[in-house]
C-alpha positions as protocol buffer text, in pm:
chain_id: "A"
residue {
  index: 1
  type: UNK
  ca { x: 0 y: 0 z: 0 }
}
residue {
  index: 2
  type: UNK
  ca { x: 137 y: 321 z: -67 }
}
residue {
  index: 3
  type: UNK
  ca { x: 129 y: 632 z: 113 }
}
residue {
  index: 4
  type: UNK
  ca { x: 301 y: 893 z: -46 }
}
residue {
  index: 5
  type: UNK
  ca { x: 65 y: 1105 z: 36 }
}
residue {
  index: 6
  type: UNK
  ca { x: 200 y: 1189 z: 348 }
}
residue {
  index: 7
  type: UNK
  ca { x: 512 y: 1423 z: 383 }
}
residue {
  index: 8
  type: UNK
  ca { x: 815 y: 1353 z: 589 }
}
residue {
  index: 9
  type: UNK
  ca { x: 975 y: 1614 z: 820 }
}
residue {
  index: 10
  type: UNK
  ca { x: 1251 y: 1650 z: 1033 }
}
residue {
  index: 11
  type: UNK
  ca { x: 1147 y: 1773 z: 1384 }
}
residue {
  index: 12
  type: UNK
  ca { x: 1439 y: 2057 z: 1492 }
}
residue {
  index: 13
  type: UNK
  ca { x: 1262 y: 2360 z: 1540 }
}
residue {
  index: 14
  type: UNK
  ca { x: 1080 y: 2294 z: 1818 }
}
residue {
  index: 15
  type: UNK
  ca { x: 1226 y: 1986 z: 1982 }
}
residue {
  index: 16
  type: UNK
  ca { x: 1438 y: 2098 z: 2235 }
}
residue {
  index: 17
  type: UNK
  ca { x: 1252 y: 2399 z: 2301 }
}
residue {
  index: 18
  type: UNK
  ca { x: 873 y: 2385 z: 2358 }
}
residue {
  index: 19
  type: UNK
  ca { x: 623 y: 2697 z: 2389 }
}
residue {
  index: 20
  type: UNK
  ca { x: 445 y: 2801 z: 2703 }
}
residue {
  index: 21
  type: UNK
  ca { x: 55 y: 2788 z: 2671 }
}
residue {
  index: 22
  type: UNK
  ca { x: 80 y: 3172 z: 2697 }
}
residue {
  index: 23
  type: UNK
  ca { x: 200 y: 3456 z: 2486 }
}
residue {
  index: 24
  type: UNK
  ca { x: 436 y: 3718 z: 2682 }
}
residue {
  index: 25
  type: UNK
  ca { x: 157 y: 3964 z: 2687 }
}
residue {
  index: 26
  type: UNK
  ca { x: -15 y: 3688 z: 2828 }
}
residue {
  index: 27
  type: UNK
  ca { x: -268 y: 3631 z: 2554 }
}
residue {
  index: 28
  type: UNK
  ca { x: -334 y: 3257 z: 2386 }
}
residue {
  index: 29
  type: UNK
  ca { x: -149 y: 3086 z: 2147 }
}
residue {
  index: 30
  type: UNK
  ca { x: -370 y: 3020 z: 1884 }
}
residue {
  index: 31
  type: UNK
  ca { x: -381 y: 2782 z: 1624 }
}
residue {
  index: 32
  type: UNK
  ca { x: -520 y: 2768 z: 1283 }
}
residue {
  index: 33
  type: UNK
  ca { x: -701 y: 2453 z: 1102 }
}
residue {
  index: 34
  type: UNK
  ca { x: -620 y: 2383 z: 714 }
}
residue {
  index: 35
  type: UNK
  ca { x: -999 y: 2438 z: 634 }
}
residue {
  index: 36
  type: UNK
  ca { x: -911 y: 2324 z: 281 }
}
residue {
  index: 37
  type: UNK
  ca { x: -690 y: 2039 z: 365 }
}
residue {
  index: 38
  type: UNK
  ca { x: -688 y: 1946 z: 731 }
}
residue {
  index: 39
  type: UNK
  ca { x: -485 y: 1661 z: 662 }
}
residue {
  index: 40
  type: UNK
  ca { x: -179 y: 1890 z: 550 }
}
residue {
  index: 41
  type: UNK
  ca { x: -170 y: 1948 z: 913 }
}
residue {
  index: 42
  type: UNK
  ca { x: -96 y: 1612 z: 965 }
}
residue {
  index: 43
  type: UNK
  ca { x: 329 y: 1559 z: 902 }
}
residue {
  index: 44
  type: UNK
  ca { x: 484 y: 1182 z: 937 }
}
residue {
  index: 45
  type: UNK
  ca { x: 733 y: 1151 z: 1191 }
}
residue {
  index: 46
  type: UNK
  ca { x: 995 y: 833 z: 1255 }
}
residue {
  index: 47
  type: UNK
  ca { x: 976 y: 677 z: 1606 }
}
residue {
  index: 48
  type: UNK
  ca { x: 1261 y: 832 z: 1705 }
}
residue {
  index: 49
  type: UNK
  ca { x: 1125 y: 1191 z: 1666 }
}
residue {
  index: 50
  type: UNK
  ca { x: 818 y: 1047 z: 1831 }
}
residue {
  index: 51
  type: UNK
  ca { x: 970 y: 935 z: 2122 }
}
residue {
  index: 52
  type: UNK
  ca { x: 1227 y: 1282 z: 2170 }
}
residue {
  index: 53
  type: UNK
  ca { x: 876 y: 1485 z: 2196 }
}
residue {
  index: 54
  type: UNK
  ca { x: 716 y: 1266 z: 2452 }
}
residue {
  index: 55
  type: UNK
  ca { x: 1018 y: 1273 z: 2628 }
}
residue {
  index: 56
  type: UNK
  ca { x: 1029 y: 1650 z: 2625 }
}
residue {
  index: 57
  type: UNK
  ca { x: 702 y: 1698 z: 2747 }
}
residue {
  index: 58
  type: UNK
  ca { x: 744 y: 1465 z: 2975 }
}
residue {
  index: 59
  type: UNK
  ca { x: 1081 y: 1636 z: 3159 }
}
residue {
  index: 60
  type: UNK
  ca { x: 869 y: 1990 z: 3089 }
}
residue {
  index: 61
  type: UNK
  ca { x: 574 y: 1813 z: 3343 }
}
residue {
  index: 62
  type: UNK
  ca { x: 857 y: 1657 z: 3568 }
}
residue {
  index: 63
  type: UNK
  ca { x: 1001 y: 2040 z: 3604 }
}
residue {
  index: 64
  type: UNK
  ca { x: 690 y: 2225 z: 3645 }
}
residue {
  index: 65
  type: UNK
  ca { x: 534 y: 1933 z: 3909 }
}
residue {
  index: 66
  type: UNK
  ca { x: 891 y: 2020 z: 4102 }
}
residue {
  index: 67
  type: UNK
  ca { x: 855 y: 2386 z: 4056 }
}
residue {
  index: 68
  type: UNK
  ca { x: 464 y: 2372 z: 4159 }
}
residue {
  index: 69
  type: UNK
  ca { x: 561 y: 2170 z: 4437 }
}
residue {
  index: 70
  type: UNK
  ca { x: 866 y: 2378 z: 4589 }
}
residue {
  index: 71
  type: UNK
  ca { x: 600 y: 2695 z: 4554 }
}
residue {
  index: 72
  type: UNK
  ca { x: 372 y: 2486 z: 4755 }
}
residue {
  index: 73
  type: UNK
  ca { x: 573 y: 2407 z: 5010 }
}
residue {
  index: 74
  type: UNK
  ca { x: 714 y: 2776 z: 5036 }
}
residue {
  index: 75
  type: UNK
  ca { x: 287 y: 2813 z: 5129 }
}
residue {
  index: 76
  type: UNK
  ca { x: 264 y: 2526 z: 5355 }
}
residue {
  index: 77
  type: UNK
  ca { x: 43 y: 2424 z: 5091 }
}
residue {
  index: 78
  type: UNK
  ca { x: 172 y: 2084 z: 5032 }
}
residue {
  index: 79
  type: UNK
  ca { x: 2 y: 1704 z: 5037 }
}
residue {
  index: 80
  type: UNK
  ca { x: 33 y: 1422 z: 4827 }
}
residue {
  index: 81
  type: UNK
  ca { x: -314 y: 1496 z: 4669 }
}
residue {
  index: 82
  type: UNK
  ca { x: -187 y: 1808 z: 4453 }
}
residue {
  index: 83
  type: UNK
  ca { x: 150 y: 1668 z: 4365 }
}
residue {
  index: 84
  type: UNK
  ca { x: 58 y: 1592 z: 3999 }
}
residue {
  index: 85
  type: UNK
  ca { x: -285 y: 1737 z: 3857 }
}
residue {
  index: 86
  type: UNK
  ca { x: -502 y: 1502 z: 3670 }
}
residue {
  index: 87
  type: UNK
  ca { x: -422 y: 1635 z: 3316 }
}
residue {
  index: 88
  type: UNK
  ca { x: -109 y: 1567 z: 3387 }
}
residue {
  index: 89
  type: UNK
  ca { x: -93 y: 1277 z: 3470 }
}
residue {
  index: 90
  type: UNK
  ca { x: -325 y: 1173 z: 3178 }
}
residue {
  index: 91
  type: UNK
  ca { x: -32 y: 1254 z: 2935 }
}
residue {
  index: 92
  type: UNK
  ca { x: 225 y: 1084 z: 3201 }
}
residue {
  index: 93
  type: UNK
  ca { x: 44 y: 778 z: 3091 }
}
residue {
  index: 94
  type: UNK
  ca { x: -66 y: 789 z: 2769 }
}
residue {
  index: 95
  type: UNK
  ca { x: 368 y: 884 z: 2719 }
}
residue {
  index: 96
  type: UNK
  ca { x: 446 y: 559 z: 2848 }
}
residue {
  index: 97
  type: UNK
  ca { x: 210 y: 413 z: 2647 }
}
residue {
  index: 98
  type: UNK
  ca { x: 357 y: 556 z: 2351 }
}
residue {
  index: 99
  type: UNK
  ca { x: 675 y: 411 z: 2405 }
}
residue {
  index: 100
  type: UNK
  ca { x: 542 y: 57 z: 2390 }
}
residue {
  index: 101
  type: UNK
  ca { x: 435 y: 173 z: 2034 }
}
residue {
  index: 102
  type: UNK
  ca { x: 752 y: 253 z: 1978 }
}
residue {
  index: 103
  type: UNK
  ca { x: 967 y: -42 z: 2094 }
}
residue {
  index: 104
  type: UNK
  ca { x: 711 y: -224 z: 1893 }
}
residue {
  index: 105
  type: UNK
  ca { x: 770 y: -17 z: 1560 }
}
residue {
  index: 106
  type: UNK
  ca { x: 1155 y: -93 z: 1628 }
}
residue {
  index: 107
  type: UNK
  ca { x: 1083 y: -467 z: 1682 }
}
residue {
  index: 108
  type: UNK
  ca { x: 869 y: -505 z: 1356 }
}
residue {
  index: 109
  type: UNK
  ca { x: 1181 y: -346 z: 1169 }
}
residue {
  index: 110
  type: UNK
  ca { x: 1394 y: -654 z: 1231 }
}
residue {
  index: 111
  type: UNK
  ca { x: 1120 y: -932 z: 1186 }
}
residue {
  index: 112
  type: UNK
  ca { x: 1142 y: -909 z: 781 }
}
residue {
  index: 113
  type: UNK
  ca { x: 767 y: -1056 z: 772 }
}
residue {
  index: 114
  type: UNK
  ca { x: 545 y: -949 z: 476 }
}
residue {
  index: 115
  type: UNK
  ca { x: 360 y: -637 z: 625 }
}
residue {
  index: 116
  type: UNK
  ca { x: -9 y: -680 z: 584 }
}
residue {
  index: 117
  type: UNK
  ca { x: -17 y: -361 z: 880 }
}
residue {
  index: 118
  type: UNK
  ca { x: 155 y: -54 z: 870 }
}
residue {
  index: 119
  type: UNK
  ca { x: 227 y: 130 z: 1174 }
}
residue {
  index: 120
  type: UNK
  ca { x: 257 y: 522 z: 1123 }
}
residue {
  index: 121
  type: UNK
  ca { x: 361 y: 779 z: 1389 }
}
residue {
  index: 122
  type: UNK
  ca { x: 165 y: 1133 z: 1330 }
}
residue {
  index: 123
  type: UNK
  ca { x: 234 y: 1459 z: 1442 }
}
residue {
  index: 124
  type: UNK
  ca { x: -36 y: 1764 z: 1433 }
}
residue {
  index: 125
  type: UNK
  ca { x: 86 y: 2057 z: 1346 }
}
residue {
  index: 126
  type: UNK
  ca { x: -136 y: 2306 z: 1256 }
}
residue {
  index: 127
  type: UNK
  ca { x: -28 y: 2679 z: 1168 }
}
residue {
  index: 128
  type: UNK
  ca { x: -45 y: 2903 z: 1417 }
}
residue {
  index: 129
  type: UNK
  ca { x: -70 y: 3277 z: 1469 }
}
residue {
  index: 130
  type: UNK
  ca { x: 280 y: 3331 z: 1606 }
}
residue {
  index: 131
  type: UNK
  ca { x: 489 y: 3222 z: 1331 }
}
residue {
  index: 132
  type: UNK
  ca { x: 582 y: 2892 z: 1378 }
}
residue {
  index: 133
  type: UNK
  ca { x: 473 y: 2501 z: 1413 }
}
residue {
  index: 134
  type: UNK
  ca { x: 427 y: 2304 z: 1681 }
}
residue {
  index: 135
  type: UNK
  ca { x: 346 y: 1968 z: 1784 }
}
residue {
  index: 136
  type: UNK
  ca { x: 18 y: 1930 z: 1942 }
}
residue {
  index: 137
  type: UNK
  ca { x: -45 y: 1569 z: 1912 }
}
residue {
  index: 138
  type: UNK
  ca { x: 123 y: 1268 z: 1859 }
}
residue {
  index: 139
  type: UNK
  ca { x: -79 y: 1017 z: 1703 }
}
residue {
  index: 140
  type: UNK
  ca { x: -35 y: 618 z: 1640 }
}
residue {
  index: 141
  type: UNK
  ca { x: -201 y: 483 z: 1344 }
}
residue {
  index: 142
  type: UNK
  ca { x: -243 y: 116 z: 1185 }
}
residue {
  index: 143
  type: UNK
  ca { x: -302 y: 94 z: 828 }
}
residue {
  index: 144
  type: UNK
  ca { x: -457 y: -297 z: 799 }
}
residue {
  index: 145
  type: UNK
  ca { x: -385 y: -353 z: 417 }
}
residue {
  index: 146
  type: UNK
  ca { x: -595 y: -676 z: 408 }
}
residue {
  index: 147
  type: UNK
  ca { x: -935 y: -506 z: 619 }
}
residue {
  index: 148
  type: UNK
  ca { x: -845 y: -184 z: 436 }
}
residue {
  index: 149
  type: UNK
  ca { x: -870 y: 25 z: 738 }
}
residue {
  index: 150
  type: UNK
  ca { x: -702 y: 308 z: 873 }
}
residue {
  index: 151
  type: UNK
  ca { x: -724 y: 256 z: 1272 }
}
residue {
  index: 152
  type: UNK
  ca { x: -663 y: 544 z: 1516 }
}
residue {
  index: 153
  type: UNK
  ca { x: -446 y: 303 z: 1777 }
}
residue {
  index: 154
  type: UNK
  ca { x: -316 y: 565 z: 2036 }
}
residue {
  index: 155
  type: UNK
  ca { x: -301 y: 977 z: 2110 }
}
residue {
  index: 156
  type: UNK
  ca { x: -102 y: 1190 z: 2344 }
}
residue {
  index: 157
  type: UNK
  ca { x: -91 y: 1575 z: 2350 }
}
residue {
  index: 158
  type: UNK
  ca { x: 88 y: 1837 z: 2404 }
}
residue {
  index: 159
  type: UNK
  ca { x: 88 y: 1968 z: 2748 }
}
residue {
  index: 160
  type: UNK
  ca { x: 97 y: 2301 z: 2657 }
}
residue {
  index: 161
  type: UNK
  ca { x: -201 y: 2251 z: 2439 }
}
residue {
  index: 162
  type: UNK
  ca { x: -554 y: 2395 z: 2545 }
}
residue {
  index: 163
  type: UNK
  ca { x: -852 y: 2339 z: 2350 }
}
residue {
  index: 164
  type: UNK
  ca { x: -901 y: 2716 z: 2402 }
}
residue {
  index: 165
  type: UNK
  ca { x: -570 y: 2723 z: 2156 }
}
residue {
  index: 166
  type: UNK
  ca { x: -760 y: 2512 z: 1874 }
}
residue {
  index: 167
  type: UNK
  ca { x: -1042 y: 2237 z: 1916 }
}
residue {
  index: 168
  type: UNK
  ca { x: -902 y: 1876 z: 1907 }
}
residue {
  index: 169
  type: UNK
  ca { x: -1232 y: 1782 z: 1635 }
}
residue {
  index: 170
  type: UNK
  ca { x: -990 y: 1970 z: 1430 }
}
residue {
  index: 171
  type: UNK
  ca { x: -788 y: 1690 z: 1452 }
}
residue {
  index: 172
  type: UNK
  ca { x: -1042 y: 1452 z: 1412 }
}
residue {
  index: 173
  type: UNK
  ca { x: -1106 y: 1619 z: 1104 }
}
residue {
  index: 174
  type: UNK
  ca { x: -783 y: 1599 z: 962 }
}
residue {
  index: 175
  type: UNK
  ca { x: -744 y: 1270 z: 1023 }
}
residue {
  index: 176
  type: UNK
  ca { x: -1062 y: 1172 z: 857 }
}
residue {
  index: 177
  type: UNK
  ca { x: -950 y: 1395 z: 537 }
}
residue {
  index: 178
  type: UNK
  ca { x: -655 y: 1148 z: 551 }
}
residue {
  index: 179
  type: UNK
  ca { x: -826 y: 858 z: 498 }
}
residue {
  index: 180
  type: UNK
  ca { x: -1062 y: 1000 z: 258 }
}
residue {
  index: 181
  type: UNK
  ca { x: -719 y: 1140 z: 72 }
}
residue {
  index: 182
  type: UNK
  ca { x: -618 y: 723 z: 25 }
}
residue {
  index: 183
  type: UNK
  ca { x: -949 y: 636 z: -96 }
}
residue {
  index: 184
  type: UNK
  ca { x: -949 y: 244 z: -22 }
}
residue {
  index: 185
  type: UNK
  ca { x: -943 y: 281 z: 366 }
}
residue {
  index: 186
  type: UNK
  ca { x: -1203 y: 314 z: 653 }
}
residue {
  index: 187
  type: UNK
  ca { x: -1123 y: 500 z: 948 }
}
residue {
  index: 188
  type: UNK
  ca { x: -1150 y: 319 z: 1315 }
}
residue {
  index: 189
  type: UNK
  ca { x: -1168 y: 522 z: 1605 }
}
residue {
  index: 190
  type: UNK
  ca { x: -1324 y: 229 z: 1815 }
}
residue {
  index: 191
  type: UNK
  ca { x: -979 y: 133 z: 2028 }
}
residue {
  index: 192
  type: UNK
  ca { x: -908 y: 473 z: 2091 }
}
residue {
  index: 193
  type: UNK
  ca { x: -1283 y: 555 z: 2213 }
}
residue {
  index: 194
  type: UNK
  ca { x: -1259 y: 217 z: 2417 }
}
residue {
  index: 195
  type: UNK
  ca { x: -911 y: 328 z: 2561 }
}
residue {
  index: 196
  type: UNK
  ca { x: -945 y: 713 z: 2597 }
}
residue {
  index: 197
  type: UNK
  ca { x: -1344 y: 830 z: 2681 }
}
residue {
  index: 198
  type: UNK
  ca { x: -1202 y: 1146 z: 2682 }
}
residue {
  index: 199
  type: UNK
  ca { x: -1212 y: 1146 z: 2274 }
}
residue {
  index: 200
  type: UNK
  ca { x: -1477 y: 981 z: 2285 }
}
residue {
  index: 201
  type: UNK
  ca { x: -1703 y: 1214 z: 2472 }
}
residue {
  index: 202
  type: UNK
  ca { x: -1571 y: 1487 z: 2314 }
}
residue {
  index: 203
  type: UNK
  ca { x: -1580 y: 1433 z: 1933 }
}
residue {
  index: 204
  type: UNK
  ca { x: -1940 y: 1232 z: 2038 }
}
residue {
  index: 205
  type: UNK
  ca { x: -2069 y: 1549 z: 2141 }
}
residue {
  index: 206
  type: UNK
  ca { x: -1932 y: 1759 z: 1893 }
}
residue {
  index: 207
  type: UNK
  ca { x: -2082 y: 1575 z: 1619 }
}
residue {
  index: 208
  type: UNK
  ca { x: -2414 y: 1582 z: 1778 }
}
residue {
  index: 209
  type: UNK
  ca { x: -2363 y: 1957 z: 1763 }
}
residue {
  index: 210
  type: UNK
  ca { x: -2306 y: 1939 z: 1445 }
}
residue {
  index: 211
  type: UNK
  ca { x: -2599 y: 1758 z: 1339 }
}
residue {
  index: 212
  type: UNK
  ca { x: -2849 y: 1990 z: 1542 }
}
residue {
  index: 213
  type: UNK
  ca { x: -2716 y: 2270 z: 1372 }
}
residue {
  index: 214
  type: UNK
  ca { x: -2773 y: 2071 z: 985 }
}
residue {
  index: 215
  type: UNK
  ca { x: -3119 y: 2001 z: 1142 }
}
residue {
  index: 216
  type: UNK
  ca { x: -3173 y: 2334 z: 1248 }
}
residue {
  index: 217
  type: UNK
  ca { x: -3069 y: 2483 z: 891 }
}
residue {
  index: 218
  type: UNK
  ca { x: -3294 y: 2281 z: 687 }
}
């Protein structure tokens, strides 16, 4: 199966040096959706690059959990309860998760078996509004060659993304202009919406939305 559809990058601009959630004048970032193309937005990255974000992020939550927690203590405001918040550690796990998908994709390399399934590592980048991309998302997908099905295995973002920044449906979107874009694929989204409610409640009710306001238009 081919998929030269997708465009390789090399990840250097914003590896090793990741943006706050906030603007010096303390406004946003804000990030823009290819309305024409979403899946533009979408760049292919090699496991490698994958696994220097998630790392990244991960020592950027590891020094603001000790920086939160040495401000806390200055306050006497300190307990085990609000040593890591929940959103954080939501991407703490779904990082280590990642890495299995990694060690995997390495594994695969050396079995030289006839590959029926294609595992692709993802990275959303849509443009933003102060002059430069940035990964949002990581995203682990399976394309099954014999089902014909592009299958949404894993996700993990940023954690300096917001959806205030840019709605994650705009993702969704983008992916599903992907698969439309290789025309012999379905997309799956049912292990990630049996692994991650989160996405599943979210895009659920956004497409609900979306059909009240068709309904409400006709």
């Amino acid at each position: 199966m081919k998929i030269s559809f997708f465009t390789p990058i090399i990840l250097v601009s914003f590896v090793f040096g990741l943006n706050p959630k906030k603007l010096p004048n303390g406004k946003n970032y804000k990030y823009i959706a290819n309305k024409l193309s979403p899946s533009n937005d979408l760049k292919v990255i090699e496991p490698s690059q994958a696994a220097i974000i998630s790392r990244n992020w991960l020592q950027n939550i590891i020094a603001d959990m000790f920086s939160s927690t040495n401000q806390k203590r200055l306050k006497d405001d300190f307990n085990d309860n609000n040593l890591v918040n929940y959103d954080d550690l939501h991407i703490v796990t779904n990082i280590n998760k990642l890495e299995s998908y990694i060690h995997s994709s390495y594994e695969e390399k050396f079995k030289n078996k006839k590959k029926d399934i294609l595992l692709l590592f993802l990275a959303w980048m849509p443009e933003s509004t102060h002059g430069r991309k940035d990964a949002l998302f990581i995203i682990v997908v399976e394309i099954d060659s014999q089902k014909k099905e592009f299958i949404i295995r894993h996700l993990v973002q940023s954690p300096f993304w917001e959806p205030s920044q840019i709605d994650s449906n705009e993702l969704r979107l983008a992916l599903e202009n992907q698969n439309e874009k290789q025309n012999c694929t379905t997309i799956n989204l049912d292990y990630l919406y049996e692994n991650d409610l989160r996405y599943k409640l979210a895009w659920a009710t956004w497409n609900l939305n979306m059909n009240n306001s068709k309904n409400k238009s006709i």
